[in-house]
C-alpha positions as semicolon CSV with decimal commas, in nm:
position;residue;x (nm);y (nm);z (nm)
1;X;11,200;6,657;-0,786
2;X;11,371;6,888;-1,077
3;X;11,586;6,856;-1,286
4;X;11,749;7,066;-1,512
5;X;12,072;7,153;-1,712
6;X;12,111;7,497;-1,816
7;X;12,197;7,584;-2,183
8;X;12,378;7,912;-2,306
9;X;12,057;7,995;-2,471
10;X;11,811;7,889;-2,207
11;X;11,765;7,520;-2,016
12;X;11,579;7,202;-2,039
13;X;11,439;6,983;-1,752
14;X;11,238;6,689;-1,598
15;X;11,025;6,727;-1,301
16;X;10,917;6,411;-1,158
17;X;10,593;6,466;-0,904
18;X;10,547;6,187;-0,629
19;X;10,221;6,163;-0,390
20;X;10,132;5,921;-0,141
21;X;9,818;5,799;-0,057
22;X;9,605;6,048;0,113
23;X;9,234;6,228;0,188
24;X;9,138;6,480;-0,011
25;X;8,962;6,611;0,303
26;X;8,910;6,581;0,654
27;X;8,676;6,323;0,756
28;X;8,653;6,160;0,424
29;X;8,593;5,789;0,392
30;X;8,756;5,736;0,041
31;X;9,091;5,713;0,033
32;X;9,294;5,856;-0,330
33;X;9,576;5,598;-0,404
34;X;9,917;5,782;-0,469
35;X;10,011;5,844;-0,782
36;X;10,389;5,965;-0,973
37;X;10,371;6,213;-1,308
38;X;10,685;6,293;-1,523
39;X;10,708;6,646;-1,708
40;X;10,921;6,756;-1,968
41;X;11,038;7,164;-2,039
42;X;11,239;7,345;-2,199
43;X;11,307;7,762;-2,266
44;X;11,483;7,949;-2,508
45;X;11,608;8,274;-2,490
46;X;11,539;8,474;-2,821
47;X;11,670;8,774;-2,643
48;X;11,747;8,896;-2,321
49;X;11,372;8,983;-2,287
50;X;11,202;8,752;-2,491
51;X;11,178;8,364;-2,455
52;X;11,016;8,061;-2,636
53;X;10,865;7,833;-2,325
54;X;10,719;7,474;-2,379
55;X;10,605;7,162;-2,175
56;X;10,501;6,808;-2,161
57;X;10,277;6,746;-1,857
58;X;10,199;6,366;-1,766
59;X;10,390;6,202;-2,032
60;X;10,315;5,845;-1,924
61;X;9,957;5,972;-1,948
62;X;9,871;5,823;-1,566
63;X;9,534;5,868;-1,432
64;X;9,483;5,989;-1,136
65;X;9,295;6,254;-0,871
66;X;9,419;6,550;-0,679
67;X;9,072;6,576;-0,554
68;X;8,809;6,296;-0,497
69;X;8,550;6,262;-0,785
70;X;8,797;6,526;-0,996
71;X;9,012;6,371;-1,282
72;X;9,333;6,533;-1,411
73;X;9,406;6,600;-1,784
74;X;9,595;6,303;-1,939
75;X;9,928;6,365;-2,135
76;X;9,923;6,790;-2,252
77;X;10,139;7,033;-2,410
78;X;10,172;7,382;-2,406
79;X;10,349;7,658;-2,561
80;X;10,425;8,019;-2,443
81;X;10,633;8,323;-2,496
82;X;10,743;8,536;-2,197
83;X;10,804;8,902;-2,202
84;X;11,030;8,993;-1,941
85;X;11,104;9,385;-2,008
86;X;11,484;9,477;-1,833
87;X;11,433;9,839;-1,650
């Protein structure tokens, strides 16, 4: 689930990631409990072909697996800037 307002100058946005319990494979014994991660973002348009990007992934810092015996990063940030030339 998204959500997202958009600003004159860009937008800013939750996305809210659900998954049930499940197998990471067929014929698997082990079954990976479900899990829910939150994520924060926001972009701002510097011009039309340049933007400031940035994100908060897992900001309740959950612990969990996509894939059995594989653990996903705890709470992380990044930073970008996009180049999107206009032909």
């Amino acid at each position: 689930l998204v959500v997202q307002q958009h600003l004159s100058q860009g937008r800013v946005g939750v996305e809210w990631r659900l998954s049930g319990p499940r197998y990471s494979r067929a014929g698997e014994l082990d079954r990976l409990p479900g899990y829910a991660v939150v994520n924060l973002f926001g972009v701002w348009k510097v011009t039309r072909e340049l933007a400031l990007e940035g994100r908060i992934n897992n900001l309740t810092d959950r612990n969990y697996s996509t894939v059995l015996g594989y653990e996903t990063a705890g709470v992380n940030a990044f930073v970008g800037v996009r180049y999107t030339p206009q032909l």
